[in-house]
PyMOL Python script that loads the backbone (N, CA, C, O; Angstrom):
from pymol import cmd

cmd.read_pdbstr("""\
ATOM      1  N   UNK A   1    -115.933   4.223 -57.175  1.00  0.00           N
ATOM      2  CA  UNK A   1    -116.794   4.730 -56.127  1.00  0.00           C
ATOM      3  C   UNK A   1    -118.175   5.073 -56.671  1.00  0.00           C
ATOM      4  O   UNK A   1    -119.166   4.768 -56.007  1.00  0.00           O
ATOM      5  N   UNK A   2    -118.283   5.645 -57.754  1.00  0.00           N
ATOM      6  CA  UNK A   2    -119.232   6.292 -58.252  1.00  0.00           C
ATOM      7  C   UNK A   2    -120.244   4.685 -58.844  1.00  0.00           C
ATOM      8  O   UNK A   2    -121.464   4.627 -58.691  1.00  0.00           O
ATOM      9  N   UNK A   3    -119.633   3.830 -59.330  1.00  0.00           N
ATOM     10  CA  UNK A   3    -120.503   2.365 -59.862  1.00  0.00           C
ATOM     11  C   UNK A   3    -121.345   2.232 -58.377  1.00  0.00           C
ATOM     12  O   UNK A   3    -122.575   2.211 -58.412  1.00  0.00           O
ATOM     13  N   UNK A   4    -120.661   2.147 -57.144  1.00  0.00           N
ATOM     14  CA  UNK A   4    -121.548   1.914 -55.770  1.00  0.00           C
ATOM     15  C   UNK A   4    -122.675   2.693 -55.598  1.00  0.00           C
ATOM     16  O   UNK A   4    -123.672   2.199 -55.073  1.00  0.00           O
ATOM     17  N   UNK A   5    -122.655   3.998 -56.016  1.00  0.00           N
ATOM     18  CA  UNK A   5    -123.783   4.604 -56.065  1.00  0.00           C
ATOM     19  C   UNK A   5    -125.326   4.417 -57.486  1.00  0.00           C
ATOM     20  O   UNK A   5    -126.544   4.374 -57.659  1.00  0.00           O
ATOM     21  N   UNK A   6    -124.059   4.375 -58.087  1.00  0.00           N
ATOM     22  CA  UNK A   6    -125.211   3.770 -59.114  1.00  0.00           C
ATOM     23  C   UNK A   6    -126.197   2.753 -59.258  1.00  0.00           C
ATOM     24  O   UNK A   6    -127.381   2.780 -59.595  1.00  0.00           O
ATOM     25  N   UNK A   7    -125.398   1.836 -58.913  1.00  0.00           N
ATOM     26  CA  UNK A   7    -125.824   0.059 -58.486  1.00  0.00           C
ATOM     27  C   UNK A   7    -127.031   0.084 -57.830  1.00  0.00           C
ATOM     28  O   UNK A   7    -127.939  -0.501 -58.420  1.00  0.00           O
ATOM     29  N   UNK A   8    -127.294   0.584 -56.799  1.00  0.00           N
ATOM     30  CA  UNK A   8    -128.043   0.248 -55.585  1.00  0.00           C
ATOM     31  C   UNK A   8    -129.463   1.166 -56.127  1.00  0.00           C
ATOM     32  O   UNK A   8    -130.647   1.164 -55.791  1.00  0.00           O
ATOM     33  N   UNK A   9    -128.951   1.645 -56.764  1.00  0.00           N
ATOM     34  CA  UNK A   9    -130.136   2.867 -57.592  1.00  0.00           C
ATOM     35  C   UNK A   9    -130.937   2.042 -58.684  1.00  0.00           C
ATOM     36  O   UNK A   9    -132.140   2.256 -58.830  1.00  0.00           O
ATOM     37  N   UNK A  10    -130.300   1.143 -59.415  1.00  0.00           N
ATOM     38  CA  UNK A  10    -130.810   0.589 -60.467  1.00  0.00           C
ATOM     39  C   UNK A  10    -131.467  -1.069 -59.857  1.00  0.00           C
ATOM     40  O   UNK A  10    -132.421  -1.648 -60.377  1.00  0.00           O
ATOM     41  N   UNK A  11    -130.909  -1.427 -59.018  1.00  0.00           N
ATOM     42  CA  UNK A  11    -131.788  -2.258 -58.377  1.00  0.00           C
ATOM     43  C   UNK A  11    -132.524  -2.115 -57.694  1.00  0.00           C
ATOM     44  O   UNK A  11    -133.224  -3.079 -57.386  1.00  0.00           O
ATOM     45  N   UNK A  12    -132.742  -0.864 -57.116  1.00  0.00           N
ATOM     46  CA  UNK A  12    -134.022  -0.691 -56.499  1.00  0.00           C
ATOM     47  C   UNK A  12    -134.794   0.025 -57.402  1.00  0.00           C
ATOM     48  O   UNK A  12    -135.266   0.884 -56.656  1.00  0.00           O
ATOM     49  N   UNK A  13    -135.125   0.192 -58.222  1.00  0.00           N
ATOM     50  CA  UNK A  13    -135.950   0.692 -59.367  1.00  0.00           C
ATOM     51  C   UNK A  13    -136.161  -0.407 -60.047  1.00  0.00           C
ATOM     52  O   UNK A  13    -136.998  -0.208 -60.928  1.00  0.00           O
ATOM     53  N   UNK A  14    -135.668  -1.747 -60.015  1.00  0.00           N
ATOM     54  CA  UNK A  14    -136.069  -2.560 -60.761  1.00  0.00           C
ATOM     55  C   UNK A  14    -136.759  -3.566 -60.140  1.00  0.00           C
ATOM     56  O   UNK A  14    -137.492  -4.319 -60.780  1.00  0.00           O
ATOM     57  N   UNK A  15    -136.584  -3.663 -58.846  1.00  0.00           N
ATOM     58  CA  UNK A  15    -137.182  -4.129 -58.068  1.00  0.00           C
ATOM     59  C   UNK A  15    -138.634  -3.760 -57.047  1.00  0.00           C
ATOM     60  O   UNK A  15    -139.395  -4.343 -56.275  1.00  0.00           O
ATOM     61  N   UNK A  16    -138.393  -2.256 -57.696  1.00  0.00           N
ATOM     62  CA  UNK A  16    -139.844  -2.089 -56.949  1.00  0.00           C
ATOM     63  C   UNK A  16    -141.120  -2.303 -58.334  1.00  0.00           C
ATOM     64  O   UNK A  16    -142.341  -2.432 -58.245  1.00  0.00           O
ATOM     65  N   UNK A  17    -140.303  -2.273 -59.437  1.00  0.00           N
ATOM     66  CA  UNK A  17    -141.250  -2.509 -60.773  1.00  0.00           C
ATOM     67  C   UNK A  17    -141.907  -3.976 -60.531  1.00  0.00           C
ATOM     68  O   UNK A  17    -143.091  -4.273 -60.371  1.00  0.00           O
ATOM     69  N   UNK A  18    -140.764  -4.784 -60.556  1.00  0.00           N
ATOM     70  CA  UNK A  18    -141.258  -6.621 -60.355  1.00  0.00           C
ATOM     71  C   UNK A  18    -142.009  -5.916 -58.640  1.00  0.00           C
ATOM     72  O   UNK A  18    -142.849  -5.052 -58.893  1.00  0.00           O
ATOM     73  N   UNK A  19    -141.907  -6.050 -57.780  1.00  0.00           N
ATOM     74  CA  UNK A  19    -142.805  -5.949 -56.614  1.00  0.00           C
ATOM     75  C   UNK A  19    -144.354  -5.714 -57.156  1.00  0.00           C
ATOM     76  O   UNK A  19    -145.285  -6.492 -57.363  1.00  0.00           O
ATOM     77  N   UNK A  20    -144.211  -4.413 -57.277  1.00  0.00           N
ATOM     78  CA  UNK A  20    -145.816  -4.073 -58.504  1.00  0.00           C
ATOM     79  C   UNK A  20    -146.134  -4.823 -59.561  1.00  0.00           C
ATOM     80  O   UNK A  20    -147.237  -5.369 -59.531  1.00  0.00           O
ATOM     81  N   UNK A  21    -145.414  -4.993 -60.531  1.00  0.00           N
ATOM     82  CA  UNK A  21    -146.464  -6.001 -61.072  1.00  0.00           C
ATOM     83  C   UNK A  21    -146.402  -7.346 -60.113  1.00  0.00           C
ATOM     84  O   UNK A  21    -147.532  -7.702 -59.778  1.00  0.00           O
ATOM     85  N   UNK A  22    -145.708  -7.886 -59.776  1.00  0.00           N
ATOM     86  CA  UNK A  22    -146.282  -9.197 -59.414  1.00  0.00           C
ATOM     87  C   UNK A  22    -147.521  -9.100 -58.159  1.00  0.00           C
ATOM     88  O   UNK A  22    -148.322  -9.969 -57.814  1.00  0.00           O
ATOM     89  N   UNK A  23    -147.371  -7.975 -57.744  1.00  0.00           N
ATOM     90  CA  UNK A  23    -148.561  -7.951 -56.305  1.00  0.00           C
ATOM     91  C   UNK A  23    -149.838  -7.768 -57.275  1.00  0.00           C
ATOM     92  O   UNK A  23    -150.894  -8.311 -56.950  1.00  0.00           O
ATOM     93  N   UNK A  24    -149.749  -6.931 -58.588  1.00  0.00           N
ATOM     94  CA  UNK A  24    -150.868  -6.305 -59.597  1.00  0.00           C
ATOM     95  C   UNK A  24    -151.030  -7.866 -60.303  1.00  0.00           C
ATOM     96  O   UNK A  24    -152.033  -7.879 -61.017  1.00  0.00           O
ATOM     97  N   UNK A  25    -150.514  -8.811 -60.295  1.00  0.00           N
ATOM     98  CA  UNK A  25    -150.923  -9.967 -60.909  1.00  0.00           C
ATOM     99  C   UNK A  25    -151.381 -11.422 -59.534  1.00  0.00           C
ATOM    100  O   UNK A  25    -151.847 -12.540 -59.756  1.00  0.00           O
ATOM    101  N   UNK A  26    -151.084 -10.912 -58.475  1.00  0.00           N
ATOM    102  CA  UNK A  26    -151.373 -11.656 -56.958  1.00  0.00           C
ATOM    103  C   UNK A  26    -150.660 -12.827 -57.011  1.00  0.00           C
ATOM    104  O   UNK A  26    -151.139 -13.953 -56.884  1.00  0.00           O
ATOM    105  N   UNK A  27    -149.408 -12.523 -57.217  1.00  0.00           N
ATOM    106  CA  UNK A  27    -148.747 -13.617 -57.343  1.00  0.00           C
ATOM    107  C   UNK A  27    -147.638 -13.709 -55.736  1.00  0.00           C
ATOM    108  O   UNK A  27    -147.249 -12.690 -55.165  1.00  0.00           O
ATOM    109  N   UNK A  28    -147.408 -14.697 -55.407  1.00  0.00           N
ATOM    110  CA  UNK A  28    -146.391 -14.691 -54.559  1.00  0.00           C
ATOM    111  C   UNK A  28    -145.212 -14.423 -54.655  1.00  0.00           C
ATOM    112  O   UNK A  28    -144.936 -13.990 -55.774  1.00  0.00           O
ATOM    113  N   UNK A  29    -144.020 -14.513 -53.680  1.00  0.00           N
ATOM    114  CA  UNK A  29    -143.037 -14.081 -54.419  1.00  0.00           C
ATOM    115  C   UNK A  29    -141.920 -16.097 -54.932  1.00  0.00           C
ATOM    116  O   UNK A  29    -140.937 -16.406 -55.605  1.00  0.00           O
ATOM    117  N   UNK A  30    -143.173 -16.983 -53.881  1.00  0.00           N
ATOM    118  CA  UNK A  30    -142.684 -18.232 -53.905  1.00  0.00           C
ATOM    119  C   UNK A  30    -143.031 -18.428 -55.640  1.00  0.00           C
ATOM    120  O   UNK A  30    -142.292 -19.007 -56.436  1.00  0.00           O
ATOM    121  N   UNK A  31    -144.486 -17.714 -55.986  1.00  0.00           N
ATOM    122  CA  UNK A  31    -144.737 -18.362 -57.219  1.00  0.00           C
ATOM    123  C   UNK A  31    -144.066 -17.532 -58.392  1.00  0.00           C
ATOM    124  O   UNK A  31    -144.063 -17.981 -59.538  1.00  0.00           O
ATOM    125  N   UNK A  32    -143.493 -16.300 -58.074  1.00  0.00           N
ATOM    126  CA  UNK A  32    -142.506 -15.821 -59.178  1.00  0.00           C
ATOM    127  C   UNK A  32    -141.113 -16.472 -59.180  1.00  0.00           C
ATOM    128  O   UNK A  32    -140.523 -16.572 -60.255  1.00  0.00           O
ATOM    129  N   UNK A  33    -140.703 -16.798 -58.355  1.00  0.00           N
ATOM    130  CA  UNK A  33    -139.508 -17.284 -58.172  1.00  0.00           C
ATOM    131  C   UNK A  33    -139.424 -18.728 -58.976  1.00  0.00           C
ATOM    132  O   UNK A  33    -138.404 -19.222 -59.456  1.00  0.00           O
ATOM    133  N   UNK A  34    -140.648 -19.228 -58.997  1.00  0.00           N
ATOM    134  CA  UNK A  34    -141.376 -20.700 -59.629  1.00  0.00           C
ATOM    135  C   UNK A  34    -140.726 -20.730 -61.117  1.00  0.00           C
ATOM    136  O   UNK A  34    -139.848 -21.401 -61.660  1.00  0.00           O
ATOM    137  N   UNK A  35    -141.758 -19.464 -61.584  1.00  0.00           N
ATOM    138  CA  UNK A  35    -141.818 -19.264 -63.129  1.00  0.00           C
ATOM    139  C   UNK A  35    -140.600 -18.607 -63.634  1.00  0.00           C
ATOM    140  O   UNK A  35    -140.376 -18.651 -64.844  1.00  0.00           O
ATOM    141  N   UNK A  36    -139.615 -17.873 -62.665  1.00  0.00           N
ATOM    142  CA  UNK A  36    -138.325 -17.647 -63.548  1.00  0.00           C
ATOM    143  C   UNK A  36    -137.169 -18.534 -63.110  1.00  0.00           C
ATOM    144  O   UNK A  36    -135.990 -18.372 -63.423  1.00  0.00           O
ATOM    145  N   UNK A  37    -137.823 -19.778 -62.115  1.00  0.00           N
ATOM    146  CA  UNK A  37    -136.372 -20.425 -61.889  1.00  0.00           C
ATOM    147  C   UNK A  37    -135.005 -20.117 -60.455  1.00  0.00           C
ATOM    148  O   UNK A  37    -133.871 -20.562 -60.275  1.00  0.00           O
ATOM    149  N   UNK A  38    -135.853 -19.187 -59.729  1.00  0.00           N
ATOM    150  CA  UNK A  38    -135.140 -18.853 -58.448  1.00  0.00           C
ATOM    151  C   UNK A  38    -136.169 -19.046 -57.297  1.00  0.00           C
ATOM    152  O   UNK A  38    -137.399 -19.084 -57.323  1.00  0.00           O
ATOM    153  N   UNK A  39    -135.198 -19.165 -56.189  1.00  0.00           N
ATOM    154  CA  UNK A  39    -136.075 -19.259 -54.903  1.00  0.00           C
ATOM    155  C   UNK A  39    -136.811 -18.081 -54.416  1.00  0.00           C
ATOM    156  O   UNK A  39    -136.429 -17.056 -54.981  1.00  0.00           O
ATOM    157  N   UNK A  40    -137.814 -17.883 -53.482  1.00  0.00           N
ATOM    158  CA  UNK A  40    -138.633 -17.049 -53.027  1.00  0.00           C
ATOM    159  C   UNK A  40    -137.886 -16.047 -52.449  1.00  0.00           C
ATOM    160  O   UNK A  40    -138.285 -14.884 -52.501  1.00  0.00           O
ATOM    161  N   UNK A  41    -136.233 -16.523 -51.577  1.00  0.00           N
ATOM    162  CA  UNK A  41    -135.740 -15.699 -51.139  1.00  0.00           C
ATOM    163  C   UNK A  41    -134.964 -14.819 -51.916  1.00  0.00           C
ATOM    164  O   UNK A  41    -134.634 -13.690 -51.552  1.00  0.00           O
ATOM    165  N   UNK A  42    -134.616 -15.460 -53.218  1.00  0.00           N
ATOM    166  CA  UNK A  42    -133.668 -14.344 -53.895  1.00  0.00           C
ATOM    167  C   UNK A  42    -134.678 -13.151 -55.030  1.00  0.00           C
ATOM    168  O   UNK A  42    -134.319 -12.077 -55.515  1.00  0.00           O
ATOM    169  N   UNK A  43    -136.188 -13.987 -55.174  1.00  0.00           N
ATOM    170  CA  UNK A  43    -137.118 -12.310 -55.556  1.00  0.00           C
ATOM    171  C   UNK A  43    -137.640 -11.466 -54.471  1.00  0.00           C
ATOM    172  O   UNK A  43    -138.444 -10.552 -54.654  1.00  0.00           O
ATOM    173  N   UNK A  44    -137.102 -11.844 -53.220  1.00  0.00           N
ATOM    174  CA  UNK A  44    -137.336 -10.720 -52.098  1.00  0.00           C
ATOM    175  C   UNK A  44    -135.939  -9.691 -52.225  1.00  0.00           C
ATOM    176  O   UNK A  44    -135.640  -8.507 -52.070  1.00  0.00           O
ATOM    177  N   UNK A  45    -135.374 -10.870 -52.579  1.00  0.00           N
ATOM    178  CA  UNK A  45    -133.870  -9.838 -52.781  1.00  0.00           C
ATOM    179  C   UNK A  45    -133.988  -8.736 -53.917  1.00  0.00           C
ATOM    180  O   UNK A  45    -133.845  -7.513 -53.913  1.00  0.00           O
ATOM    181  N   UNK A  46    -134.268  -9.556 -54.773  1.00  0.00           N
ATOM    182  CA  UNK A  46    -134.302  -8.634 -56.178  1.00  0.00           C
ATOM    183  C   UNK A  46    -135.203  -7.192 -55.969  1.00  0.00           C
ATOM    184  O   UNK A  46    -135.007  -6.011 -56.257  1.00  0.00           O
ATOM    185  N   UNK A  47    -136.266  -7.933 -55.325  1.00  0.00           N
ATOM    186  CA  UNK A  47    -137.262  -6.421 -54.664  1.00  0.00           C
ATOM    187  C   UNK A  47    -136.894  -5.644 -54.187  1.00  0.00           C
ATOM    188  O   UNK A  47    -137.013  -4.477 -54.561  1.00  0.00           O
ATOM    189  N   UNK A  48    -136.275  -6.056 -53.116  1.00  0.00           N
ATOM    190  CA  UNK A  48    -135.428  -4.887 -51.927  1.00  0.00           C
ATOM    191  C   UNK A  48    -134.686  -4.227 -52.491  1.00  0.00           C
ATOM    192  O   UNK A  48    -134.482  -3.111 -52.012  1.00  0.00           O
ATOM    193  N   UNK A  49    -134.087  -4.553 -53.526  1.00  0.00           N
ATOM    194  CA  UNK A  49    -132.715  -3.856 -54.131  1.00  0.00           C
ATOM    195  C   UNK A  49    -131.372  -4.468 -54.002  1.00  0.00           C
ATOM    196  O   UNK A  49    -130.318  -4.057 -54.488  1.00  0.00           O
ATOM    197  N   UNK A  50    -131.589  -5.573 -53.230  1.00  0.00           N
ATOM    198  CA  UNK A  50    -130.235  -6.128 -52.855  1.00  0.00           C
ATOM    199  C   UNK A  50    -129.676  -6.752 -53.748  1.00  0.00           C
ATOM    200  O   UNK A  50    -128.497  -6.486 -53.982  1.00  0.00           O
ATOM    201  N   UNK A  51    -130.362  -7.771 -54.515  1.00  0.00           N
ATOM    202  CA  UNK A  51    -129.493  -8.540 -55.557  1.00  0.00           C
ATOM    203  C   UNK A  51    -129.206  -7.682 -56.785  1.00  0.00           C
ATOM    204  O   UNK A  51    -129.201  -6.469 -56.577  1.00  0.00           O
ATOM    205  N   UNK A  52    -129.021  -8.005 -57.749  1.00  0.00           N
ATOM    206  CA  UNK A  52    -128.544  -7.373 -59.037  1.00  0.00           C
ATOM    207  C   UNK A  52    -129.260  -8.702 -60.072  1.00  0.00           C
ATOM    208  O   UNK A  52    -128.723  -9.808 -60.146  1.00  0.00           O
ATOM    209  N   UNK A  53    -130.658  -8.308 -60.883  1.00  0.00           N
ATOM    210  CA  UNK A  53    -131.026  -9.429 -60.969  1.00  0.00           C
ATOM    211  C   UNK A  53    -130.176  -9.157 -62.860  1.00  0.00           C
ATOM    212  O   UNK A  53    -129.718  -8.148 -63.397  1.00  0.00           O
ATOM    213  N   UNK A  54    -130.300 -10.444 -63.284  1.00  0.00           N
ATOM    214  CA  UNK A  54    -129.807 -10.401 -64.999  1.00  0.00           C
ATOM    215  C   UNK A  54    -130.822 -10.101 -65.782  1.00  0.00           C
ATOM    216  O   UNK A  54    -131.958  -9.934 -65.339  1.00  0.00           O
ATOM    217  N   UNK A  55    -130.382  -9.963 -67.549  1.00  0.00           N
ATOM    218  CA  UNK A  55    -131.109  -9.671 -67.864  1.00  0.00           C
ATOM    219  C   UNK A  55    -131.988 -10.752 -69.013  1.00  0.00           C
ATOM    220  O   UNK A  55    -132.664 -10.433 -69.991  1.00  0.00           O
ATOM    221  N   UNK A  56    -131.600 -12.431 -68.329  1.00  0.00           N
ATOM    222  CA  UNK A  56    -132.330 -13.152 -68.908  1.00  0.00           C
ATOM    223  C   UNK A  56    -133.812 -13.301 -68.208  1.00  0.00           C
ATOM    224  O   UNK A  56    -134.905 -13.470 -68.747  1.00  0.00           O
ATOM    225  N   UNK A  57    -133.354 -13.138 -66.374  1.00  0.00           N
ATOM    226  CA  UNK A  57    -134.561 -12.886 -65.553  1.00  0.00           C
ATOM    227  C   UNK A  57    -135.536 -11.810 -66.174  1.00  0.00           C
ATOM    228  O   UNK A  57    -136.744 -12.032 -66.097  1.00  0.00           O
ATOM    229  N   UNK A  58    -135.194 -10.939 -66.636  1.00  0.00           N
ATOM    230  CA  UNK A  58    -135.899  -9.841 -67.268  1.00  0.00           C
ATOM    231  C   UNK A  58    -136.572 -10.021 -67.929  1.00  0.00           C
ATOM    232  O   UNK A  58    -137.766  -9.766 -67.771  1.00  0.00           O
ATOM    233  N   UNK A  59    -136.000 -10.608 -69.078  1.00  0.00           N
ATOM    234  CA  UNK A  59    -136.687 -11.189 -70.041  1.00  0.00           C
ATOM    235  C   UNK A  59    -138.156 -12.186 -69.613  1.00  0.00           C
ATOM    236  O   UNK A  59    -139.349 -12.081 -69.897  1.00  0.00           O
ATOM    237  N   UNK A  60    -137.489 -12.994 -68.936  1.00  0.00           N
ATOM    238  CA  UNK A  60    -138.657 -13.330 -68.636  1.00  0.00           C
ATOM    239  C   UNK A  60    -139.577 -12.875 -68.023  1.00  0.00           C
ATOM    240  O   UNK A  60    -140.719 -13.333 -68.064  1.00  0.00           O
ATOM    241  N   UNK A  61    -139.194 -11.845 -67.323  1.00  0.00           N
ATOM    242  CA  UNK A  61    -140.259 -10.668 -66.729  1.00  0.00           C
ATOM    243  C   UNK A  61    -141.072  -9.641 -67.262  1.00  0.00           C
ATOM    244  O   UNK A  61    -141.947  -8.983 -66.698  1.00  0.00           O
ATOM    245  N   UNK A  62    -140.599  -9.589 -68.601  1.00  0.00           N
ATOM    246  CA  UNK A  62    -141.088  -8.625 -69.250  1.00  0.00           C
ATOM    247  C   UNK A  62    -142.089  -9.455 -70.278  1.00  0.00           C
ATOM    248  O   UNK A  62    -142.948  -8.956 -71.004  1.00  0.00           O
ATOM    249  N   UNK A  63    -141.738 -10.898 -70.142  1.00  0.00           N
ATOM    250  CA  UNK A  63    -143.198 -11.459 -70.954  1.00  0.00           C
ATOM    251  C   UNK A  63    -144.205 -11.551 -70.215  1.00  0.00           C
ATOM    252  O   UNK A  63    -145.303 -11.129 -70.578  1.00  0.00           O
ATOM    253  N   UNK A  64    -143.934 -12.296 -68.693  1.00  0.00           N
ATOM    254  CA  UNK A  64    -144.986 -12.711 -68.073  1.00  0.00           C
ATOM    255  C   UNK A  64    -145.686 -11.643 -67.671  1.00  0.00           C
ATOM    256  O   UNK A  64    -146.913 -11.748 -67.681  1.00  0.00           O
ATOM    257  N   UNK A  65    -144.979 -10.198 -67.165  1.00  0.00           N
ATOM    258  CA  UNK A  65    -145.999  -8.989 -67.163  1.00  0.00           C
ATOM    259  C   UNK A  65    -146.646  -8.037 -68.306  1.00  0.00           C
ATOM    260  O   UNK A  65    -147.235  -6.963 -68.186  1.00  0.00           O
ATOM    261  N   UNK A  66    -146.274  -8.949 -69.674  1.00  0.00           N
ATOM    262  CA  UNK A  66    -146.124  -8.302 -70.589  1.00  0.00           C
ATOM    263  C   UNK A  66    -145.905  -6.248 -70.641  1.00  0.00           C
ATOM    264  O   UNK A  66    -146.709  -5.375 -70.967  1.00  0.00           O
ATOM    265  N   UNK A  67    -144.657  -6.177 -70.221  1.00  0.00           N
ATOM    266  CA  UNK A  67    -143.853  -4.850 -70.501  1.00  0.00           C
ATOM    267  C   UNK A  67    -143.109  -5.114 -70.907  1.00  0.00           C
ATOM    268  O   UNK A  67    -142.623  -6.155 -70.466  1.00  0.00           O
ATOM    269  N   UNK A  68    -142.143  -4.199 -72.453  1.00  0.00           N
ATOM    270  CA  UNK A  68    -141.131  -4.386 -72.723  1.00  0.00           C
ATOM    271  C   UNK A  68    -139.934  -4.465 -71.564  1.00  0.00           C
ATOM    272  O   UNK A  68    -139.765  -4.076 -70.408  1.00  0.00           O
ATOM    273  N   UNK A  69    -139.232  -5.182 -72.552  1.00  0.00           N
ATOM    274  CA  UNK A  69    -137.964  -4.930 -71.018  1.00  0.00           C
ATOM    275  C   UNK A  69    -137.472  -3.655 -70.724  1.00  0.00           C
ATOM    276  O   UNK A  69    -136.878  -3.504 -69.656  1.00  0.00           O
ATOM    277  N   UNK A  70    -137.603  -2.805 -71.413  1.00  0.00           N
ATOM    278  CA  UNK A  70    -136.707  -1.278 -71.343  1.00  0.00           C
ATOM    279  C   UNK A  70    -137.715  -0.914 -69.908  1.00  0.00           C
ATOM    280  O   UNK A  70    -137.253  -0.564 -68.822  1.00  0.00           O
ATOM    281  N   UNK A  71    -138.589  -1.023 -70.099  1.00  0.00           N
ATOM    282  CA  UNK A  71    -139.427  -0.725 -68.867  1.00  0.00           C
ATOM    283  C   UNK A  71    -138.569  -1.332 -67.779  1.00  0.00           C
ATOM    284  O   UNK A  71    -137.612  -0.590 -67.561  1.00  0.00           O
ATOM    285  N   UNK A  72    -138.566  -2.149 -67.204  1.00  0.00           N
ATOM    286  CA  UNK A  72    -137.735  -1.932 -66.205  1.00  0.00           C
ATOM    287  C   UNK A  72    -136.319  -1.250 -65.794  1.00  0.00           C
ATOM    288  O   UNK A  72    -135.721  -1.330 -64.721  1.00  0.00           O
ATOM    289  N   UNK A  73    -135.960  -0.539 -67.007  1.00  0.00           N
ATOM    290  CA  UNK A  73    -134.856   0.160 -66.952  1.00  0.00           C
ATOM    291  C   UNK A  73    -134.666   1.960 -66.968  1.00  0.00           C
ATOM    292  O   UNK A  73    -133.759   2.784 -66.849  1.00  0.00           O
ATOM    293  N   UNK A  74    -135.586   1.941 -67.109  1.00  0.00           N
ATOM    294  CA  UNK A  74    -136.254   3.399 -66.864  1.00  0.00           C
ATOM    295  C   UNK A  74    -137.427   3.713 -65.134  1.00  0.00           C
ATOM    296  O   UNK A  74    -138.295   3.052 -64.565  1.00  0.00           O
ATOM    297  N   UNK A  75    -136.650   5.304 -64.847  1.00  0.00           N
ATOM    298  CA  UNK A  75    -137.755   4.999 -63.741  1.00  0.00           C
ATOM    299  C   UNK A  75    -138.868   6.027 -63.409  1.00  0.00           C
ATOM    300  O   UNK A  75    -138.521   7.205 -63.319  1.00  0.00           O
ATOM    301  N   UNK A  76    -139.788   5.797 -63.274  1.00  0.00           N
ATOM    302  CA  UNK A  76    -141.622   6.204 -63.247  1.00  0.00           C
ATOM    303  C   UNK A  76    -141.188   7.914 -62.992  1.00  0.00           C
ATOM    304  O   UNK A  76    -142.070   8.765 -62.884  1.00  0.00           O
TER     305      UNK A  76
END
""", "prot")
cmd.dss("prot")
cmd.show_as("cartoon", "prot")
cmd.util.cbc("prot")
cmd.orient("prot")
């Protein structure tokens, strides 16, 4: 019970990080989805909080915005 609460907490903290930087870099969400290899609809997901993104996506998120990755795992 307690993982359900957690979950939804850590994707939406990770998803409002990618939202900000990619709006702070004016990117779409068609053209992030480009550069890590998913469709437009599943980095709306990742934003919202809905998906559970991995942490190879990360990786690549944390170069192209250059932030370590721990940064998205911590929240503001």
């Amino acid at each position: 019970m307690s993982e359900n609460i957690i979950k939804p907490t850590f994707n939406i903290i990770v998803g409002k990080k990618i939202k900000r930087y990619r709006k702070e870099m004016k990117l779409t969400t068609e053209e992030l989805g480009r550069y890590i290899g998913v469709s437009q609809q599943q980095i709306s997901r990742y934003e919202s909080g809905i998906n559970h993104i991995n942490i190879d996506f990360l990786s690549q998120l944390s170069e192209l915005f250059k932030v370590p990755i721990q940064f998205f795992l911590i929240e503001d």
